[in-house]
C-alpha positions in Angstrom: 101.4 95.3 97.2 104.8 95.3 98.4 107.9 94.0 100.8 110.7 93.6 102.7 114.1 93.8 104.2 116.0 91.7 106.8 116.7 93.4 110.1 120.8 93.0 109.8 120.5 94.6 106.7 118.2 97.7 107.6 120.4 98.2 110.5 123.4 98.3 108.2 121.6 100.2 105.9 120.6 103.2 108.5 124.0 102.8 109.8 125.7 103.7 106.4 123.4 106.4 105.3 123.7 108.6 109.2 127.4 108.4 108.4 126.8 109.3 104.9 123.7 112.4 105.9 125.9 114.4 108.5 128.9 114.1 106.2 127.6 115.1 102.8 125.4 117.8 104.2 129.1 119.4 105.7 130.2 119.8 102.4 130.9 123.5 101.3 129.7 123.0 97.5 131.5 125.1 95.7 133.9 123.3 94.9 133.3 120.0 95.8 136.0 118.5 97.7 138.6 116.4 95.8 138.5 112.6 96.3 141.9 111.7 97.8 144.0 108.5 96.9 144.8 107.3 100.4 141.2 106.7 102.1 142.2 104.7 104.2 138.8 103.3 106.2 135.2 102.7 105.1 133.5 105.7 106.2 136.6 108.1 105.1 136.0 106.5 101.8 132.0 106.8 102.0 132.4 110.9 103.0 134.6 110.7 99.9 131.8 109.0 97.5 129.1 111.9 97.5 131.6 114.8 98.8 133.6 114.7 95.0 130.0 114.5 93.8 128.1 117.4 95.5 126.9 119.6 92.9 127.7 118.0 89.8 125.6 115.9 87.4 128.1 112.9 87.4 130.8 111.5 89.0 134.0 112.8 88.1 136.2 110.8 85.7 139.5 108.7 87.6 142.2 110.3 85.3 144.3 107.1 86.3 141.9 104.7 85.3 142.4 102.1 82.6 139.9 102.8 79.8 136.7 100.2 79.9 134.2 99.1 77.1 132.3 100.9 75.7 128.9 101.9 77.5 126.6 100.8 74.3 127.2 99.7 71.1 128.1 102.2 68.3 125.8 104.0 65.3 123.4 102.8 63.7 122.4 102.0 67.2 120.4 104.7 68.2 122.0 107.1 71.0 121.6 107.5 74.4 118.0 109.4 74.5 118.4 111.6 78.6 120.5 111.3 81.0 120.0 110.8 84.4 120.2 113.5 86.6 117.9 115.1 85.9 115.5 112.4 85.1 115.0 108.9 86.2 116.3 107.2 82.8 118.7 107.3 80.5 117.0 104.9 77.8 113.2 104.7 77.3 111.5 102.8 80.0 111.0 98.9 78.6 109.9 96.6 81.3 111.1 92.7 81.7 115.0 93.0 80.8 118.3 94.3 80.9 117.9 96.6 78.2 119.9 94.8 74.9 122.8 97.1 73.6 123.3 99.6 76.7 123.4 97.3 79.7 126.6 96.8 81.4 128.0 95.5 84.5 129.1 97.6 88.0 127.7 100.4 85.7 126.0 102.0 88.9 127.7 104.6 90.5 127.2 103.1 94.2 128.9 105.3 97.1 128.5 102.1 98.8 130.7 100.4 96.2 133.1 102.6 96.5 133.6 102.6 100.1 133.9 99.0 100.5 135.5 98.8 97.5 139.0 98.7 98.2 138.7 95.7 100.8 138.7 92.0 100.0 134.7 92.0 100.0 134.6 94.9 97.5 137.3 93.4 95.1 135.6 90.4 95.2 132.1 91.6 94.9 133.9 93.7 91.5 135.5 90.7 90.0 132.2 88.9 90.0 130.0 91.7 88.7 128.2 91.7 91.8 126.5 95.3 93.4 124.7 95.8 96.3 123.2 99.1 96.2 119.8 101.3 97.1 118.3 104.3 98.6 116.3 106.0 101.3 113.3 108.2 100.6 111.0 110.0 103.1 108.4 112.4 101.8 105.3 114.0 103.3 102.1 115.9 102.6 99.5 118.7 103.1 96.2 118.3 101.9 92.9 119.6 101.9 91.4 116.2 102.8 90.8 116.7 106.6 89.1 113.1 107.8 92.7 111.3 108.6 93.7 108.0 107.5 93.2 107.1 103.9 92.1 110.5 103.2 94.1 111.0 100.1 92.7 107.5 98.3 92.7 107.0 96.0 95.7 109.4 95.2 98.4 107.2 96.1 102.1 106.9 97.8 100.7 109.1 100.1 97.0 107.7 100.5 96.5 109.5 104.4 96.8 113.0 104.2 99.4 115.8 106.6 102.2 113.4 107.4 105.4 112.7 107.2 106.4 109.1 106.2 109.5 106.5 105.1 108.1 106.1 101.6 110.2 103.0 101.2 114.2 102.1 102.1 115.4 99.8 99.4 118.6 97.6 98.8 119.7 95.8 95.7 122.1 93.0 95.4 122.4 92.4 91.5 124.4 91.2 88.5 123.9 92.8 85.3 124.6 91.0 82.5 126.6 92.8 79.7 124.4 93.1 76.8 126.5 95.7 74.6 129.3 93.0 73.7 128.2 90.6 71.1 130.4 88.0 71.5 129.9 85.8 74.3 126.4 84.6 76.8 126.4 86.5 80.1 123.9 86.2 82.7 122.5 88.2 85.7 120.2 88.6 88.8 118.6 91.1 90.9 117.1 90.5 94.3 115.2 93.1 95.9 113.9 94.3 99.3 111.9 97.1 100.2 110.4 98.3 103.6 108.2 101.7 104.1 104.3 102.6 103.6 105.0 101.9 99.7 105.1 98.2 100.4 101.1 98.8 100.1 101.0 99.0 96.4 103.4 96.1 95.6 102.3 93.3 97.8 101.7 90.3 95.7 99.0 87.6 97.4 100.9 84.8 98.9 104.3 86.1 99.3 104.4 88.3 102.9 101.3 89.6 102.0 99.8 88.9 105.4 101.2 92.1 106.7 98.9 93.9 104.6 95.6 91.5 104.4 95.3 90.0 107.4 97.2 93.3 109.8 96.5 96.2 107.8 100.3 97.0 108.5 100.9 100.9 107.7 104.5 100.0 106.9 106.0 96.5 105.9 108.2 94.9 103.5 108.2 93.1 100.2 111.0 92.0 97.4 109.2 92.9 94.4 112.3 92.0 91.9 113.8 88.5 92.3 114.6 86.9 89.2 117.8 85.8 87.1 118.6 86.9 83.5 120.3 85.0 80.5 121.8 86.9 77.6 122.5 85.3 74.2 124.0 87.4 71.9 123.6 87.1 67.9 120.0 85.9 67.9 119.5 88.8 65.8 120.6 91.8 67.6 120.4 90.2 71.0 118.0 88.3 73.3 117.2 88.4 76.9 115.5 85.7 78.8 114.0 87.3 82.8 112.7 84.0 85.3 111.4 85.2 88.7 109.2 88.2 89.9 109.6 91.2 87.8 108.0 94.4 87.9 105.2 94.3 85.0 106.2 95.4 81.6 104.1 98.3 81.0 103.7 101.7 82.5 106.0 105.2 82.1 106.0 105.4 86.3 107.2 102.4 89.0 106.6 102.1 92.2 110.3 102.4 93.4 111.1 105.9 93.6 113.9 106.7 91.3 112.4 105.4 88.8 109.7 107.8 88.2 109.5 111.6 87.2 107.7 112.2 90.7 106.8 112.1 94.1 103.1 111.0 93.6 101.7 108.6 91.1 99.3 109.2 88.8 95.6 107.3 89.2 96.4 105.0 86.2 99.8 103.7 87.7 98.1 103.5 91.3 95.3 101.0 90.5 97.0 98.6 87.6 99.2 95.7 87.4 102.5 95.7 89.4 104.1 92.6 89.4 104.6 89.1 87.9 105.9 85.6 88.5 107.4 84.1 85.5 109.2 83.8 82.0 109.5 86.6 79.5 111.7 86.8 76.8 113.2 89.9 74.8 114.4 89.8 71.3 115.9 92.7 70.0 115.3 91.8 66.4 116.9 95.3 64.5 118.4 98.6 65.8 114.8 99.7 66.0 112.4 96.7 66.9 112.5 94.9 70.1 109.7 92.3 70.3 108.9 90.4 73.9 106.6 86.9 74.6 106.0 85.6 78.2 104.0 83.4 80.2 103.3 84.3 84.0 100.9 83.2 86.3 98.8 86.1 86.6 99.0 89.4 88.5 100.5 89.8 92.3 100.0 86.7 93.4 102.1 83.4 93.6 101.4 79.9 91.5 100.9 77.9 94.4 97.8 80.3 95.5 96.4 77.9 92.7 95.9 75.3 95.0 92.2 74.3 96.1 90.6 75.3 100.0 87.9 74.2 101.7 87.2 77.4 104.1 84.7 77.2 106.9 82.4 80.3 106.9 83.7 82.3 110.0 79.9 83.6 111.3 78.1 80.4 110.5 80.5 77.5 111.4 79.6 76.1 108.0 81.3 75.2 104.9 82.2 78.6 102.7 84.6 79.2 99.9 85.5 75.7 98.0 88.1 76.7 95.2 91.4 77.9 94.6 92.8 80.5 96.9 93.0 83.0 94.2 91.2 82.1 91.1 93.3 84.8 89.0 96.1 82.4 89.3 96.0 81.2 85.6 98.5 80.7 82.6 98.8 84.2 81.4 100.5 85.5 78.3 102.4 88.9 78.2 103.2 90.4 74.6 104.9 93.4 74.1 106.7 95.2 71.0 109.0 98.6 71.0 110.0 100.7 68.1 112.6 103.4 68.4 113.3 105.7 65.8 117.5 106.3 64.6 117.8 109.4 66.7 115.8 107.9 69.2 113.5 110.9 69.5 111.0 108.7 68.9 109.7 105.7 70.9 106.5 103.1 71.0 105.7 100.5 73.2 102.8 98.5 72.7 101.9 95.5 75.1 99.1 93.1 76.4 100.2 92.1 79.6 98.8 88.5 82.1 96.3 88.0 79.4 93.9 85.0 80.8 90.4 84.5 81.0 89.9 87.4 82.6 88.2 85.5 86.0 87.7 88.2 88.7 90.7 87.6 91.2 93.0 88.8 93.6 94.3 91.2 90.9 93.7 89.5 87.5 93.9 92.4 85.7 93.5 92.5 81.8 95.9 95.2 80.5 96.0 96.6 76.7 97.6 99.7 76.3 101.4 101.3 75.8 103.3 103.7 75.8 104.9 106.9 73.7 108.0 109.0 74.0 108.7 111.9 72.0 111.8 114.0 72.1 111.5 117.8 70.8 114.8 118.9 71.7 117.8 118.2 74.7 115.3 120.6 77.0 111.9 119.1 76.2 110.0 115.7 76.0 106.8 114.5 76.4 105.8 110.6 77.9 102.0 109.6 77.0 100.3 106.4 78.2 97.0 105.0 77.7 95.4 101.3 78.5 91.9 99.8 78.3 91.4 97.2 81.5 89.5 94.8 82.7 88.0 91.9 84.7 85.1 89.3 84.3 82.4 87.9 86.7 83.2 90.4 89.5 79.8 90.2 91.7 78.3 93.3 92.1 78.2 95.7 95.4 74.8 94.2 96.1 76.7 90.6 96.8 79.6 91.6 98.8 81.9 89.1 98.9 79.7 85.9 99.4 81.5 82.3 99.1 84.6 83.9 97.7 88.3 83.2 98.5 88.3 86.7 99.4 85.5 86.9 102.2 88.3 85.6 104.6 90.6 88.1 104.3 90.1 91.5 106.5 92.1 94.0 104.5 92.7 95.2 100.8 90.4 92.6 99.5 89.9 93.5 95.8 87.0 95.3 95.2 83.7 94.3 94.2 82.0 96.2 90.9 79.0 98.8 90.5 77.0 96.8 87.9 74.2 97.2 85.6 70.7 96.8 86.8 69.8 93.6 87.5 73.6 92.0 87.4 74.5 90.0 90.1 78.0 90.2 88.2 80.1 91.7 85.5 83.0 92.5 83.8 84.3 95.8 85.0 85.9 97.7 82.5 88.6 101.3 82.9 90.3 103.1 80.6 92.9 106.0 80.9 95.2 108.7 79.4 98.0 110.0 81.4 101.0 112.4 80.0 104.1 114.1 81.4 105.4 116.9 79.9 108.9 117.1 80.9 111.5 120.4 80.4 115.0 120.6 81.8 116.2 123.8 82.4 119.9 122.8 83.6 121.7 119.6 83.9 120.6 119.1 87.8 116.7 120.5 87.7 113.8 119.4 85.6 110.0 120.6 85.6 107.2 118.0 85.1 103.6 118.7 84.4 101.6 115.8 84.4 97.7 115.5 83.2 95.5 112.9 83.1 91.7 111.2 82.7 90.6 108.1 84.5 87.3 106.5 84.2 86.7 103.5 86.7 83.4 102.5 84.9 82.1 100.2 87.3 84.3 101.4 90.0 86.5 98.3 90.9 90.3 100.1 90.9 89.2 102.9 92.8 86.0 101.6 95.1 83.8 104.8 93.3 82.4 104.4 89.7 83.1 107.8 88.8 85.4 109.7 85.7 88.8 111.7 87.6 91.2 114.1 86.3 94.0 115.6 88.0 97.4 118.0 87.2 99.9 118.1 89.2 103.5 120.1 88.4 106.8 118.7 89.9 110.0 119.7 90.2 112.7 117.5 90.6 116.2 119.3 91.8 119.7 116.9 92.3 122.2 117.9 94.3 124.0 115.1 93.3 123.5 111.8 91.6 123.3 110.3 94.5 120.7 113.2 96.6 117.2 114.3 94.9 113.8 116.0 96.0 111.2 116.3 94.4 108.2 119.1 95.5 104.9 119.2 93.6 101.2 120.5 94.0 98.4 118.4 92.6 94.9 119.0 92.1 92.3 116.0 91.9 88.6 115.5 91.2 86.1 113.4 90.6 83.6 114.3 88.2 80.6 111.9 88.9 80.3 111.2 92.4 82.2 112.8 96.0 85.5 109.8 95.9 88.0 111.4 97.9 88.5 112.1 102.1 86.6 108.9 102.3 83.9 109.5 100.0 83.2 113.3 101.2 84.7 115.5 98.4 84.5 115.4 94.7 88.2 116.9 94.7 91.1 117.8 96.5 94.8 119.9 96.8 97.7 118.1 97.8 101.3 119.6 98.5 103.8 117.2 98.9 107.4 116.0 98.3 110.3 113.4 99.2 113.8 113.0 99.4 115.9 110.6 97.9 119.4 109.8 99.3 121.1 107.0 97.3 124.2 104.5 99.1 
């Protein structure tokens, strides 16, 4: 479930970041080069952006430079909880908003930015709050799965196993509202495209989804973030309105790279919801409480698949499917409340997200679950996750896919259940528990150890009704803020029936890793 990119723009795009590669990479490190005032071209100013960075956690501070607001509101607001490198955050992950009391405008540090910066597009771009920014990532894998494509399945962002891949080459072009003043309304906007294998996991139904269902497309594109954002300050401590498609709330991973502590994802984040079309809004009631409301159409997939079809059975000639297109296209209700502690060691986030009647759909997943963060020290933290799940009326394996919506579409069709015996349909039900334990050993390099349980009860997520565990350990090195990898080893296995190399192994190895280079 995912999207895509225009073709001026990805040829822009790989333009800027050869320039960038063979420049950066001829950088003697120690020490990094020093930024000079009189750049006088783009690319002379784009060597510039990630040479003065290469090697250090930031980028340095112009000693000429006017002083600007300040970053996030002052104590009792609770601190800054990471920083970013080494992980992919600074403030515990909330999903639909700018986060209220730390979000400010060209806040990214965009070698992009900087190089067109200077020029009557980049002063203008600056003096509207506007960046356009993004990264490349290619990763690749060895495994012990040996039967070739989808191999790895249903371990995921790398589901066929030994190869080398794009992962996904993203651009942003966004405003982002400043939410640490409290004195006037701001607004912002974020539109999004993505193109690589990862457009697999965030393809909503309806919106260039045929790629995937109807081509099987190993690559494609998707724009899995475009919506605007309204800020209103002193309703309490602050409240953000998101309309569009957003990324859904929940979850400590996300499918767009930087965003999560590794390479691969963990089964949990792999198989539940992704996106959403709609309204949610944020209301930071205290220092401490943050409550959210919203109303969306579902999961991955677009209101006007709510329209009814009359589809003519393919093998037969005669009348199929009657219905709407995707019968998970429903008013659904998201609700969501966070609680930080003062020193912000502490975090919980609780949430019910596309809460319908639960009709078996495209993806009309029923998600209760949340989140926890807990700080030990600045070297050490742990991220914990669990969510109960579920659909109703999904026919059984026995049926197949009958006088559905979905017996006309070829690829990725969601999958039926394993049901008790006797059921022509049921509800099929899956729970997790996923953790990352997280320790950072110097201001560029952190280790991540992630564990977890998955039971697909009736074995709708993953196609096998079976229990999985898996551990995998990651390490996630920055040369820069701008240039990452991230190398891991996983284990995986499924403890009831073979799931894995195509339903031939009850477990498997994977060695595996990406680059990130950021413009």
């Amino acid at each position: 479930m995912f999207k895509a990119l225009p073709a001026v723009s990805r040829m822009a795009l790989v333009a800027a970041f050869l320039c960038s590669t063979s420049a950066a990479f001829a950088v003697d490190a120690n020490p990094a080069p020093q930024i000079t005032p009189d750049d006088s071209n783009f690319f002379t100013r784009l060597y510039h952006a990630y040479a003065g960075e290469w090697g250090m956690p930031s980028a340095p501070a112009d000693p000429n430079a006017p002083p600007g607001p300040p970053s996030r509101r002052p104590s009792p607001f609770p601190p800054q909880p990471e920083n970013s490198p080494p992980y992919p955050f600074t403030e515990w992950p909330v999903g639909g908003l700018s986060v209220i009391g730390s979000s400010l405008p060209n806040a990214v540090d965009s070698p992009l930015m900087k190089a067109i910066g200077p020029g009557p597009v980049g002063k203008t771009l600056e003096d509207e709050h506007i960046q356009i920014y993004g990264w490349v990532e290619a990763g690749g894998n060895v495994s012990t799965a040996k039967t070739g494509y989808g191999g790895n399945a249903p371990a995921a962002y790398m589901f066929t196993p030994n190869i080398v891949q794009l992962d996904q080459a993203v651009i942003y072009v966004e405003r982002v509202p400043d939410t640490v003043q409290q004195d006037h309304m701001d607004w912002g906007f974020r539109v999004s495209g993505i193109y690589g294998e990862n457009y697999r996991y965030s393809t909503g139904y309806g919106a260039f989804s045929d790629q995937l269902l109807y081509h099987n497309h190993y690559a494609g594109s998707d724009m899995p973030m475009v919506y605007g954002e309204l800020y209103i300050p002193n309703v309490a401590q602050g409240l953000v309105f998101r309309a569009g498609r957003y990324i859904s709330v929940p979850d400590i991973e996300a499918q767009l790279a930087p965003n999560s502590y590794m390479y691969s994802h963990s089964l949990a984040y792999a198989v539940d919801n992704y996106t959403n079309i709609g309204l949610i809004g944020s209301l930071k009631l205290t220092n401490n409480w943050m409550l959210q409301l919203g109303l969306n159409d579902g999961t991955e997939t677009g209101p006007w698949n709510a329209t009814r079809i009359s589809l003519i059975n393919p093998v037969t000639g005669y009348p199929g499917y009657q219905g709407a297109r995707d019968p998970g296209v429903q008013p659904s209700l998201t609700g969501c409340a966070q609680w930080q502690n003062d020193t912000a060691y502490d975090a919980l986030y609780l949430c019910a997200n596309a809460i319908n009647n639960g009709t078996w759909g495209y993806n009309n997943l029923q998600w209760y679950g949340g989140t926890y963060y807990h700080k030990f020290n600045e070297n050490w933290h742990i991220a914990i996750e669990s969510y109960y799940m579920f659909e109703k009326n999904v026919p059984d394996v026995s049926q197949g896919y009958g006088a559905t919506a979905f017996a006309y579409v070829p690829y990725s069709r969601p999958n039926e259940a394993v049901c008790p015996s006797g059921e022509t349909h049921c509800t099929a039900r899956e729970w997790a528990l996923v953790a990352f334990l997280n320790y950072k050993f110097s201001p560029m390099d952190n280790l991540s150890l992630r564990g977890e349980f998955y039971d697909d009860i009736n074995g709708q997520r993953t196609g096998v009704a079976t229990r999985y565990n898996e551990w995998a350990l990651g390490w996630q090195h920055w040369f820069s803020p701008q240039v990452e990898i991230r190398p891991e080893i996983a284990w995986y296995h499924s403890l009831d029936k073979p799931a894995f190399d195509n339903g031939t192994k009850h477990a498997i190895a994977i060695i595996s890793g990406d680059v990130l280079w950021h413009f």
